[in-house]
VEXZA-607421 format. One record per residue (C-alpha): x, y, z; residue number from 1; residue in three letters; chain. Coordinates in Angstrom, 2 decimals, padded with zeros to 5 digits, m for minus. Each point is the difference from the previous one (the first is absolute). Example, Ala and Ser with C-alpha at 12.3 -4.5 7.8 and 13.67 -1.06 7.14 Angstrom:
2
012.30:m004.50:007.80:1:ALA:A
001.37:003.44:m000.66:2:SER:A
END
This chain:
472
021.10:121.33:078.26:1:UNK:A
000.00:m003.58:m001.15:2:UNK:A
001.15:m000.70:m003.57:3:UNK:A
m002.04:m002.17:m001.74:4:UNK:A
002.10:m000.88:m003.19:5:UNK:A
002.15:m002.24:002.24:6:UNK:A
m000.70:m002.77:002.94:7:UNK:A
m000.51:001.55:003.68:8:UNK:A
m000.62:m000.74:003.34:9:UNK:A
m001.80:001.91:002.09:10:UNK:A
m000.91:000.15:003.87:11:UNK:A
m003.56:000.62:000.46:12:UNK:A
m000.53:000.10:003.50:13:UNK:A
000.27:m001.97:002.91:14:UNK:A
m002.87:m002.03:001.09:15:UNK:A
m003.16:001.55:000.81:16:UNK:A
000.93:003.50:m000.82:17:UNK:A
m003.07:001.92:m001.92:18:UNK:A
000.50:002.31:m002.85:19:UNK:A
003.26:001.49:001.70:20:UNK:A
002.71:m000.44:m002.96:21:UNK:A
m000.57:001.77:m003.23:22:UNK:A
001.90:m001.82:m002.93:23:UNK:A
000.27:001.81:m002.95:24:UNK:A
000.82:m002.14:m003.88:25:UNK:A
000.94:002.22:m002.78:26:UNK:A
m002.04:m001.64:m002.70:27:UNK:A
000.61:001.89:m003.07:28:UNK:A
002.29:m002.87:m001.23:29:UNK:A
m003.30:m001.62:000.05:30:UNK:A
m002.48:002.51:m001.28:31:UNK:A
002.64:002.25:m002.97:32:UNK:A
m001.88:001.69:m002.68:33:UNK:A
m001.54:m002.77:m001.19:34:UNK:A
m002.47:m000.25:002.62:35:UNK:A
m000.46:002.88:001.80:36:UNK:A
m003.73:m000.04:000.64:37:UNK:A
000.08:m004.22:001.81:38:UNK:A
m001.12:m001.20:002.78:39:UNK:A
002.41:m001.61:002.69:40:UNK:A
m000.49:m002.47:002.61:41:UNK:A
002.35:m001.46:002.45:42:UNK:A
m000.57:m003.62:000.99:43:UNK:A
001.34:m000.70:003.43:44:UNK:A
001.19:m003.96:001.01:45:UNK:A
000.46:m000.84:003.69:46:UNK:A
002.05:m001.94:001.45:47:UNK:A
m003.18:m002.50:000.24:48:UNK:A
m000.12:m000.26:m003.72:49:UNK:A
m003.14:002.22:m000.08:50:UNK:A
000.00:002.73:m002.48:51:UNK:A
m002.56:003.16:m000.66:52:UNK:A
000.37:003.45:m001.33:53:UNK:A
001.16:002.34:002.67:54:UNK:A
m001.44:004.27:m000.17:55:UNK:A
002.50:001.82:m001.45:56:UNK:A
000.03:003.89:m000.92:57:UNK:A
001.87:001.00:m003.33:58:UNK:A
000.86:003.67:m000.58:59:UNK:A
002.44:001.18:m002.59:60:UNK:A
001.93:m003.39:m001.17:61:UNK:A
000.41:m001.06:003.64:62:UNK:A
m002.07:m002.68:002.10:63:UNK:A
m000.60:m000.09:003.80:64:UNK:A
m000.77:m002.98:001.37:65:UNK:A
m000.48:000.39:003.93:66:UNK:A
m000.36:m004.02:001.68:67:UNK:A
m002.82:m000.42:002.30:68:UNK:A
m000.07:m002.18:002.92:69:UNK:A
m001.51:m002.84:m002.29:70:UNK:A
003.03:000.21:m002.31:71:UNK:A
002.44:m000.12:002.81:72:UNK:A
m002.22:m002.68:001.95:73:UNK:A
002.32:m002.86:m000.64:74:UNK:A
003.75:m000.01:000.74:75:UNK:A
002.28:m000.91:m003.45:76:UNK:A
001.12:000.79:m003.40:77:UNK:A
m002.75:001.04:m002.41:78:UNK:A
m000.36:001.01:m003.63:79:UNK:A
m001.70:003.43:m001.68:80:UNK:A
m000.52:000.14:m003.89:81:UNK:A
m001.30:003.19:m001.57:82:UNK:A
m001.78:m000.45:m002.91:83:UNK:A
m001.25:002.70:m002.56:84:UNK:A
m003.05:m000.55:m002.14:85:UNK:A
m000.79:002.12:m003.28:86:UNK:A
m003.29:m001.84:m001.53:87:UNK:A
001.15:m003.80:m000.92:88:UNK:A
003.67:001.17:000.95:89:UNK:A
001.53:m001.53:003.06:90:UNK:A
003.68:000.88:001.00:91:UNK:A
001.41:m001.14:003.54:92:UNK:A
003.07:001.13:002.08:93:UNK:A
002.98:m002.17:000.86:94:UNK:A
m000.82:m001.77:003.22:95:UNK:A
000.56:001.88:003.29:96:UNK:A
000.84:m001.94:003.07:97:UNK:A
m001.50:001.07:003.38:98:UNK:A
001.03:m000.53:003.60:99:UNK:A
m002.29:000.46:002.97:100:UNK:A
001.65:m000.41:003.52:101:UNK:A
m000.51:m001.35:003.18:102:UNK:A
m001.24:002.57:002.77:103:UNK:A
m001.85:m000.21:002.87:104:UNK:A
m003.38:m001.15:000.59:105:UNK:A
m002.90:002.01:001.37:106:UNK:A
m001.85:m000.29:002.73:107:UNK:A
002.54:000.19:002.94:108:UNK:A
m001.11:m000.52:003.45:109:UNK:A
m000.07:002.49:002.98:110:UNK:A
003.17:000.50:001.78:111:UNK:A
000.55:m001.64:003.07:112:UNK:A
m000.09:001.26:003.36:113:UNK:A
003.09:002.14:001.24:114:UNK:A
002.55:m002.58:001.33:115:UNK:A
000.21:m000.36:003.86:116:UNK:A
003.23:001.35:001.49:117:UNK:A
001.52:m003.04:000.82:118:UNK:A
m000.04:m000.84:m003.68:119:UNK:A
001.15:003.45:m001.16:120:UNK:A
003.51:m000.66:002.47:121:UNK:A
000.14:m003.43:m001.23:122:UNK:A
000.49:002.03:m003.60:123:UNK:A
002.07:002.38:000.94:124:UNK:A
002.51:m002.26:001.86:125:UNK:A
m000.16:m001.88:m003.20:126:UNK:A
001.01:002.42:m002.03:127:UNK:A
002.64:001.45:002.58:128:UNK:A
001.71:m003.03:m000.65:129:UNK:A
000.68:000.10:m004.04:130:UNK:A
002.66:000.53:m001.51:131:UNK:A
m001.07:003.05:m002.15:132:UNK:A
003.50:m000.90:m002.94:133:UNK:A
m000.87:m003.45:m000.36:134:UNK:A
m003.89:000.77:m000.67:135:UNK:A
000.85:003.19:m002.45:136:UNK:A
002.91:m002.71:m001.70:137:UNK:A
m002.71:m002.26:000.16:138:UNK:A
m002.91:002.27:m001.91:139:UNK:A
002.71:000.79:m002.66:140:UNK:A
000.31:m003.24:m000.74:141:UNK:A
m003.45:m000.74:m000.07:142:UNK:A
m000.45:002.92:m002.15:143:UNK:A
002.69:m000.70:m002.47:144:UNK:A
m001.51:m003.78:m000.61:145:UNK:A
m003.58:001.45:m000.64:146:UNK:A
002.57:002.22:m002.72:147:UNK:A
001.04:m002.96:m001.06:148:UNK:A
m003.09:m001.80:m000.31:149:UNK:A
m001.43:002.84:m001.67:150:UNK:A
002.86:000.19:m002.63:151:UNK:A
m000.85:m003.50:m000.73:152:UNK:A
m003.35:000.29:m000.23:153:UNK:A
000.65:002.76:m002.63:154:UNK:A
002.12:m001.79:m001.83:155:UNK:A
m002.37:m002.79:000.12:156:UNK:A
m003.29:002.36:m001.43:157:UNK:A
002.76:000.90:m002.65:158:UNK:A
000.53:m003.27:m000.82:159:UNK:A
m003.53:m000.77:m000.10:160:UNK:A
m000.60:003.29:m002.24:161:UNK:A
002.74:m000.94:m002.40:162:UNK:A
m001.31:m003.62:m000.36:163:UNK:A
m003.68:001.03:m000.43:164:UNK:A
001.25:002.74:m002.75:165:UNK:A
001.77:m003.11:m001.70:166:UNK:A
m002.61:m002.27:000.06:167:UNK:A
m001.73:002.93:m001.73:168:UNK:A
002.36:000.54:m002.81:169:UNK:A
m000.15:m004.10:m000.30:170:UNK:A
m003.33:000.18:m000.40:171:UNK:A
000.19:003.37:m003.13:172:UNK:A
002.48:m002.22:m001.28:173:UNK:A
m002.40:m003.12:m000.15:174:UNK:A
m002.79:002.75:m001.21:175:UNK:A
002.02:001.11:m002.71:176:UNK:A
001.43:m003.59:m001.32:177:UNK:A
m004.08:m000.75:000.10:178:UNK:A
m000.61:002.43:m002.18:179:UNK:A
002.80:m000.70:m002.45:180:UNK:A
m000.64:m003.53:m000.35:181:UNK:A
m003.60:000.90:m000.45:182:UNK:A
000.74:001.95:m002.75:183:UNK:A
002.42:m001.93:m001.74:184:UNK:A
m002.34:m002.75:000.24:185:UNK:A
m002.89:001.57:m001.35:186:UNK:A
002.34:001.77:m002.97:187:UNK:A
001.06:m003.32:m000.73:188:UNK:A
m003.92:m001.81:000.09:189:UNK:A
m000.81:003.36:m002.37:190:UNK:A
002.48:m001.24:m002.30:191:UNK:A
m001.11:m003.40:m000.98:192:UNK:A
m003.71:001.14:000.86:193:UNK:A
m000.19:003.50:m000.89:194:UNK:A
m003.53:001.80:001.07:195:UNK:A
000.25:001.42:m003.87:196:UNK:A
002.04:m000.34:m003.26:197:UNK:A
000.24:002.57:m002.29:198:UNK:A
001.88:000.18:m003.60:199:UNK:A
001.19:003.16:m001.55:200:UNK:A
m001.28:000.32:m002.92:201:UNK:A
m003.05:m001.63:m000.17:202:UNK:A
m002.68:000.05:m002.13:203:UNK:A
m003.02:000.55:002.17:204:UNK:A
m000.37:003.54:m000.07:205:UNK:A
001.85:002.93:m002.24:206:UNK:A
002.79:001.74:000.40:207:UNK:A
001.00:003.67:m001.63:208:UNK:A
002.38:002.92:000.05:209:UNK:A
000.45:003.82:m000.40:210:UNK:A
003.13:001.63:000.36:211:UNK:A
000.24:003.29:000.70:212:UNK:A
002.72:002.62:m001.28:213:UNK:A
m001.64:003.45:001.21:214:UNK:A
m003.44:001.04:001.87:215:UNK:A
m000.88:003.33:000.26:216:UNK:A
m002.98:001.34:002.40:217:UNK:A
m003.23:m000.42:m001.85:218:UNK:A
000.70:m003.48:m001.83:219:UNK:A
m001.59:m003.17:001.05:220:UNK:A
000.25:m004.04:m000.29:221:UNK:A
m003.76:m001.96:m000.64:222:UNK:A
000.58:m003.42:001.51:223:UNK:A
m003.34:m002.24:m000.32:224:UNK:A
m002.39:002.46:001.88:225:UNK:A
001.76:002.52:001.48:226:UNK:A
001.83:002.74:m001.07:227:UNK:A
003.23:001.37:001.71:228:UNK:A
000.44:003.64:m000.29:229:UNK:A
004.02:001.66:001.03:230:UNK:A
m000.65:003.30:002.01:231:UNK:A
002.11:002.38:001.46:232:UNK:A
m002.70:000.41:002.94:233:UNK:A
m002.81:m002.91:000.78:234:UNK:A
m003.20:001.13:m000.19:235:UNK:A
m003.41:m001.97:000.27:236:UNK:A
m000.28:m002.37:m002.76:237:UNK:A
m003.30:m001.58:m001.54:238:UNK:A
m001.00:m003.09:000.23:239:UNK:A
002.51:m002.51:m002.19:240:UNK:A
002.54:002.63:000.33:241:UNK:A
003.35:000.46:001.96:242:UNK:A
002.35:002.47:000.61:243:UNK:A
003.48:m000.38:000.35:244:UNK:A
002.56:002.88:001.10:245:UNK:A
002.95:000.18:m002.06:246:UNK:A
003.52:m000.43:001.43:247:UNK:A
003.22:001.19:000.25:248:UNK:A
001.07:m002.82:m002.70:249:UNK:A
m001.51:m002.01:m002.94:250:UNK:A
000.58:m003.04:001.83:251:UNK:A
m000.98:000.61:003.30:252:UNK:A
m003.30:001.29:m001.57:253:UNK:A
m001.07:m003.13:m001.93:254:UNK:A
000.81:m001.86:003.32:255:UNK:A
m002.99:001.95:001.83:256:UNK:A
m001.92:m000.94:m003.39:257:UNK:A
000.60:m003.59:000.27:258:UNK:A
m000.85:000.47:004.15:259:UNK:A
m003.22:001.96:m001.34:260:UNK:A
m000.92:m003.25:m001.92:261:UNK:A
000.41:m002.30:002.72:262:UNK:A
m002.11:002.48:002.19:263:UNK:A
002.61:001.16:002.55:264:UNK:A
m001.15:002.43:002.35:265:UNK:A
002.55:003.15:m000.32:266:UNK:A
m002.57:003.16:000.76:267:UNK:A
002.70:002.30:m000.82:268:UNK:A
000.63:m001.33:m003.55:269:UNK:A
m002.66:m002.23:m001.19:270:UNK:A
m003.42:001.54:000.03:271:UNK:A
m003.10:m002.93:m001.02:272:UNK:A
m003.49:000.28:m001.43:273:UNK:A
m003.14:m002.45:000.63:274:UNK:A
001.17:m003.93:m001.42:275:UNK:A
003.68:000.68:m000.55:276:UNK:A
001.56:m001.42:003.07:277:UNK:A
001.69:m001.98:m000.75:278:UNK:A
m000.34:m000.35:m003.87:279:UNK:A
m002.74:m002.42:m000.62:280:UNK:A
001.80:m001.63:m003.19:281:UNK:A
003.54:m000.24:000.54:282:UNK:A
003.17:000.42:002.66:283:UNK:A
003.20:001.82:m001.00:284:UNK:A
004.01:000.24:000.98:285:UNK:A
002.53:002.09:m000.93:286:UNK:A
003.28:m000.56:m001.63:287:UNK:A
002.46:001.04:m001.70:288:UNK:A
001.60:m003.40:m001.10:289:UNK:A
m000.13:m001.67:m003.71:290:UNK:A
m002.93:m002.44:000.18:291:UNK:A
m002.28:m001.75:m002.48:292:UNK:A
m003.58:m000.81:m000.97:293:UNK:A
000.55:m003.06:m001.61:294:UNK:A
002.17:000.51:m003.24:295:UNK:A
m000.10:003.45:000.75:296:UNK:A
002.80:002.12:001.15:297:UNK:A
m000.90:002.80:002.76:298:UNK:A
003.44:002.21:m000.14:299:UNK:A
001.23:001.33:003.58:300:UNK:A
m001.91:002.93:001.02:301:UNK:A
m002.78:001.56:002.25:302:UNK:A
m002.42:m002.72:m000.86:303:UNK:A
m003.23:m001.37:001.73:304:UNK:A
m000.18:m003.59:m000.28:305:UNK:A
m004.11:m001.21:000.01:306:UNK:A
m001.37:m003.01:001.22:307:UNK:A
m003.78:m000.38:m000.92:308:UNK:A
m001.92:m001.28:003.58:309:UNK:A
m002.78:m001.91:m001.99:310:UNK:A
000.92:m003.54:m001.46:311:UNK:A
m001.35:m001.77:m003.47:312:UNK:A
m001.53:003.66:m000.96:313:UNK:A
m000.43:001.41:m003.55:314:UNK:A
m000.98:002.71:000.90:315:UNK:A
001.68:003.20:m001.76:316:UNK:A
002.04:002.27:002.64:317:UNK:A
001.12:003.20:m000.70:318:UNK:A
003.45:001.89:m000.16:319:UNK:A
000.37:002.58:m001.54:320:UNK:A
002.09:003.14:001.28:321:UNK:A
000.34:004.07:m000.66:322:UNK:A
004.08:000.26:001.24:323:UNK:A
002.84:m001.13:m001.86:324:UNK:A
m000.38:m003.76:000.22:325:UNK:A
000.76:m003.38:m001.81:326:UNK:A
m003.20:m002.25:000.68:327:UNK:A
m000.11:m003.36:m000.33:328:UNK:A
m003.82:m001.16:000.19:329:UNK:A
m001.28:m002.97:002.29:330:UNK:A
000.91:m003.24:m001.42:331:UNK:A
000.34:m004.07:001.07:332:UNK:A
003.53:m000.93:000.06:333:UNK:A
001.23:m003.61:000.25:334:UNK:A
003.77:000.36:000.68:335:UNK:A
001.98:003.16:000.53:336:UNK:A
002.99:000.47:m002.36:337:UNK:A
003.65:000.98:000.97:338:UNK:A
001.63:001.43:m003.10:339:UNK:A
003.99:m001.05:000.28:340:UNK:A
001.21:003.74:m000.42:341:UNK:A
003.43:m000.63:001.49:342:UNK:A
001.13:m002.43:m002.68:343:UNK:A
002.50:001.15:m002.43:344:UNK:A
002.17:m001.25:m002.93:345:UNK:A
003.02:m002.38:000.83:346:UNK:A
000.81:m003.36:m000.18:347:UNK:A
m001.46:m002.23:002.14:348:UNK:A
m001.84:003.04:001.65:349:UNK:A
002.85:001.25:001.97:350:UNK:A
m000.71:003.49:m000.13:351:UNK:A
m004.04:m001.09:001.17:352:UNK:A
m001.26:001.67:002.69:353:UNK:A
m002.40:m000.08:002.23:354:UNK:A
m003.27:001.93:m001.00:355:UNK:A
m001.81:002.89:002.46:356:UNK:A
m001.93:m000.29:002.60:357:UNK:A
m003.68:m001.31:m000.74:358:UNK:A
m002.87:000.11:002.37:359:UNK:A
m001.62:m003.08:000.76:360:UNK:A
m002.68:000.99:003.01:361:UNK:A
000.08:003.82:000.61:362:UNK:A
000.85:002.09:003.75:363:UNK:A
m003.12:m001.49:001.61:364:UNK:A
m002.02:m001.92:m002.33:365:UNK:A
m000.05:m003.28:002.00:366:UNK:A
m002.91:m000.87:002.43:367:UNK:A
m002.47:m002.80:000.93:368:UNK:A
m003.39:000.09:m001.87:369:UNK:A
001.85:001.18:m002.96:370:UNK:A
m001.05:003.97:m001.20:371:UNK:A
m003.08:m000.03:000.85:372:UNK:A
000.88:m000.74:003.84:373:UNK:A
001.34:002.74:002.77:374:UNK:A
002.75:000.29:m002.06:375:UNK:A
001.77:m000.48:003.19:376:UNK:A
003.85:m001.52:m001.21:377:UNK:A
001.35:m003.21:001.64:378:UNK:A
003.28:m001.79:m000.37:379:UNK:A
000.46:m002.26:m002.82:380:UNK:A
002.56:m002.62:m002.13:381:UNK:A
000.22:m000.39:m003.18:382:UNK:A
000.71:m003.71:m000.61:383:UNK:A
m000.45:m001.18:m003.64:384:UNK:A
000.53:001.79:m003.02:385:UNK:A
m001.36:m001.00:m002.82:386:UNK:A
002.14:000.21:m003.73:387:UNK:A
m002.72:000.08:m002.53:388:UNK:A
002.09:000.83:m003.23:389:UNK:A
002.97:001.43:m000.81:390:UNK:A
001.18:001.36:m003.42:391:UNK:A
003.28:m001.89:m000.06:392:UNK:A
002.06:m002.94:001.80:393:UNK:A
002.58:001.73:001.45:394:UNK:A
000.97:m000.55:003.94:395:UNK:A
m002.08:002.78:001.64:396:UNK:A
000.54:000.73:004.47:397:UNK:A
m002.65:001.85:002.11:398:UNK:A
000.34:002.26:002.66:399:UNK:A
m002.47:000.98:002.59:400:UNK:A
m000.11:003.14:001.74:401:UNK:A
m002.55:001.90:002.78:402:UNK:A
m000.57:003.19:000.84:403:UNK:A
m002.42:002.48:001.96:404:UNK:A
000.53:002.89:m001.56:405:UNK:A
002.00:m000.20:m003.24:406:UNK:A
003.19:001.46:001.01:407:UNK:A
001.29:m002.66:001.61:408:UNK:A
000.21:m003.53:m001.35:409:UNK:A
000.83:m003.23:001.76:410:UNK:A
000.72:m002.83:m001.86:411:UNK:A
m001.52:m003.23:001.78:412:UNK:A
001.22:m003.11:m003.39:413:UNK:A
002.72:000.50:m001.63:414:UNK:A
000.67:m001.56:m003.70:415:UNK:A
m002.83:m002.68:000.16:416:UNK:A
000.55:m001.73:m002.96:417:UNK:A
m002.69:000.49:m003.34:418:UNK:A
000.92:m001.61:m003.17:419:UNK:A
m001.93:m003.06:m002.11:420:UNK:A
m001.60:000.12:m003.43:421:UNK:A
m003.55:001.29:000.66:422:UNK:A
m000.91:001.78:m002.57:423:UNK:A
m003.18:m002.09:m000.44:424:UNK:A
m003.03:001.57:002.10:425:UNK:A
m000.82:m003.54:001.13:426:UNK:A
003.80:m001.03:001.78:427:UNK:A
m000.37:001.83:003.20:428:UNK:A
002.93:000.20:002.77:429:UNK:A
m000.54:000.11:003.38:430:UNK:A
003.29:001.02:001.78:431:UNK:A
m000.74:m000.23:004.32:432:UNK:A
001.72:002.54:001.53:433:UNK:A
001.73:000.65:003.73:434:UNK:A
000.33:002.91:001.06:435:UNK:A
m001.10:001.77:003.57:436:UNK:A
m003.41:001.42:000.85:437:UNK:A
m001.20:003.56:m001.54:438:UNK:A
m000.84:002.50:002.74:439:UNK:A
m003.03:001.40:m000.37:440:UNK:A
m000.55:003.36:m002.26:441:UNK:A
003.15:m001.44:m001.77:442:UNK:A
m000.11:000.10:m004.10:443:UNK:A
001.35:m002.77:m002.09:444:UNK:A
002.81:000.92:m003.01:445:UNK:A
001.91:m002.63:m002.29:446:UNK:A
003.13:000.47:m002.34:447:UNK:A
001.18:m002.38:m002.56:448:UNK:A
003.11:m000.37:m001.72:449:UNK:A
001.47:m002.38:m002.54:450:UNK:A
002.68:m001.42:m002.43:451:UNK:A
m002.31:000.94:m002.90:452:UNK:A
000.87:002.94:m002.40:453:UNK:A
m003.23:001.39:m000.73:454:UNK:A
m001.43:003.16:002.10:455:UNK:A
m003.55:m001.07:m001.52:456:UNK:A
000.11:m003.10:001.60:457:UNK:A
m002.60:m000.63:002.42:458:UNK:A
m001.57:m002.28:002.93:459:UNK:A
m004.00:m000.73:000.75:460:UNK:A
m000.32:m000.57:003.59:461:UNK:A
m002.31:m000.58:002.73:462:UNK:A
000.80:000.01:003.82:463:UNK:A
m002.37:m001.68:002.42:464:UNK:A
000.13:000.94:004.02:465:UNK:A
m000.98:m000.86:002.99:466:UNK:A
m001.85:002.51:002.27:467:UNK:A
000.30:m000.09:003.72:468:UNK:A
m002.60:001.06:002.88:469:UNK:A
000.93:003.36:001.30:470:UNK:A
001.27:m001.00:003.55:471:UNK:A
002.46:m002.15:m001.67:472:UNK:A
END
């Protein structure tokens, strides 16, 4: 059995020999789970350079290949590749190396007469007068330089294995470095000409909130069109209705809501009627961090955080809600506002802290075409923020921080520094930031601190981002 996750070579026959070996390749390296319905195909290369798929039978992860007098036709070293196809799929083997060796040809003549007497006693004086020691000593040493020659020649098709499985790995390695450099250079090229720009907030569509501090079955959420219903079994639901199942906590439950506004398929928990996949109006996120809709403050909880799809509408959109909620209706909001909560008395601020964790760009909420896309999330950076006012003048530092599922926080910028007198509307900052690439599905979360006193204090930001393709 021939091993297919590693370089072989195999002996297929000697010259002219028809379907008389029977080499078996265990191709389940090959084939795994993921493909267990492909086709395979092994491409044969003979020593001529020629190559053509050769009939092979497969039965239970293990290929036959049995050489016919055509493969073995020419005397050399050869190649076989198996390949596996599953629809546009294509996977190969590691090269195998095949030998074919001399043998005789066909076609002999007749035999010759029987020899006349004279000749046969001519022979058998001959061989009277050998010396039967110095012929054996003789054919031993024949014998033991055809060992050595074959010895070398092995160590020779070793050599030539090794070197072949190098220039392999030299070539991965030049793969690999190919790719790299093609992504740096296209990350870079994305930077100073991103395919889209984006600023959080901005004023071309609404933004909203409810936060929820109980559900019980039966209660519902109207967002625009569609109203979402919490079960504790799905049912069939009319059209502009869904159902969502209730879970084993309140926060795990508003996530399926905010997955049953983006559309998610989830048959066991989200149950749709006609027009409300996704939600024609709006997208929604989950979290459970302090954010803001302009000058107001969302407090930390089980919140959904709405972005309206449409731009430059009027048009009213509803939220209203039957569970134990804080709603904050659809709105345009120019700046978000970070409220300085961790200052405290002291001179000179030296008891100032810095303030809780404030979400920027939810778990998610970042992909190209904006919400009304495939919501599909690609990486990002955010790399200007933008100081609209502040209430005071005192020294202010930002810290940004990522996460994918708001239990874990990374911070990327550490104490960026945020202080001049802008407490005009019209003397905008624009502070360019460095800081390394968002992954994908990654959310966006500041905290601020200062030397000020005042836990009322506050900040009006904006952050503007760069998106990048998804194979980058």
């Amino acid at each position: 059995m021939i091993d297919l996750t590693k370089a072989a070579t195999v002996f297929i026959g000697r010259r002219g020999e028809h379907h008389y070996r029977h080499l078996e390749f265990d191709v389940s390296s090959l084939l795994n789970d993921t493909y267990p319905g492909a086709a395979l195909t092994a491409i044969y290369k003979r020593p001529d350079g020629v190559a053509y798929p050769v009939v092979t039978d497969y039965a239970n992860g293990v290929l036959t290949w049995s050489p016919s007098a055509t493969d073995t036709s020419l005397v050399g070293v050869g190649r076989l590749e198996i390949r596996v196809t599953y629809d546009d799929v294509v996977g190969k083997s590691v090269r195998i190396l095949t030998i074919v060796e001399e043998a005789l040809a066909d076609g002999i003549a007749e035999p010759p007469e029987p020899p006349a007497q004279e000749w046969l006693n001519q022979v058998l004086s001959a061989l009277a007068a050998l010396n039967v020691n110095d012929i054996y000593n003789l054919l031993n040493l024949t014998y033991d330089l055809l060992n050595n020659n074959y010895n070398l020649l092995n160590t020779t098709h070793d050599l030539l294995v090794s070197a072949n499985s190098q220039i392999d790995d030299t070539h991965n390695l030049l793969e690999d470095a190919r790719g790299t450099l093609y992504t740096r250079t296209g990350i870079l090229l994305n930077h100073w000409h991103p395919v889209e720009t984006a600023t959080a907030p901005d004023m071309a569509s609404r933004r909203a909130a409810i936060t929820f501090t109980n559900i019980s079955a039966g209660s519902n959420v109207a967002i625009g069109p569609v109203t979402y219903t919490f079960v504790t079994s799905l049912g069939s639901p009319a059209a502009n209705n869904v159902q969502v199942l209730i879970q084993d906590t309140l926060r795990n439950t508003i996530s399926k809501l905010a997955e049953a506004v983006r559309g998610v398929q989830d048959d066991t928990n989200i149950a749709y009627g006609t027009g409300t996949k996704p939600n024609p109006a709006c997208t929604a996120y989950w979290t459970n961090q302090r954010f803001s809709i302009g000058d107001i403050t969302i407090a930390p909880g089980e919140s959904l955080f709405l972005l309206e799809k449409a731009e430059d509408s009027n048009t009213a959109l509803m939220l209203t809600s039957t569970a134990a909620a804080t709603i904050n209706a659809f709105t345009r909001a120019a700046y978000l506002r970070y409220v300085m909560s961790g200052n405290v008395t002291g001179a000179g601020g030296t008891n100032s802290i810095r303030g809780p964790l404030h979400t920027i760009l939810p778990v998610g909420s970042v992909p190209i075409e904006g919400q009304s896309g495939l919501l599909l999330p690609v990486a990002y950076d955010c790399h200007l923020v933008t100081l609209c006012r502040q209430s005071d003048t005192s020294e202010k530092e930002l810290d940004l921080y990522i996460s994918n599922d708001e239990q874990n926080f990374t911070r990327i910028s550490r104490s960026t520094p945020i202080g001049a007198d802008s407490t005009n509307e019209a003397q905008h900052i624009h502070i360019e930031m460095r800081q390394s690439r968002i992954p994908a599905g990654y959310g966006l979360y500041i905290r601020l601190g200062s030397n000020g006193t005042s836990s009322t204090a506050y900040c009006d930001l904006k952050f503007t981002y760069h998106l990048y393709p998804a194979n980058l």
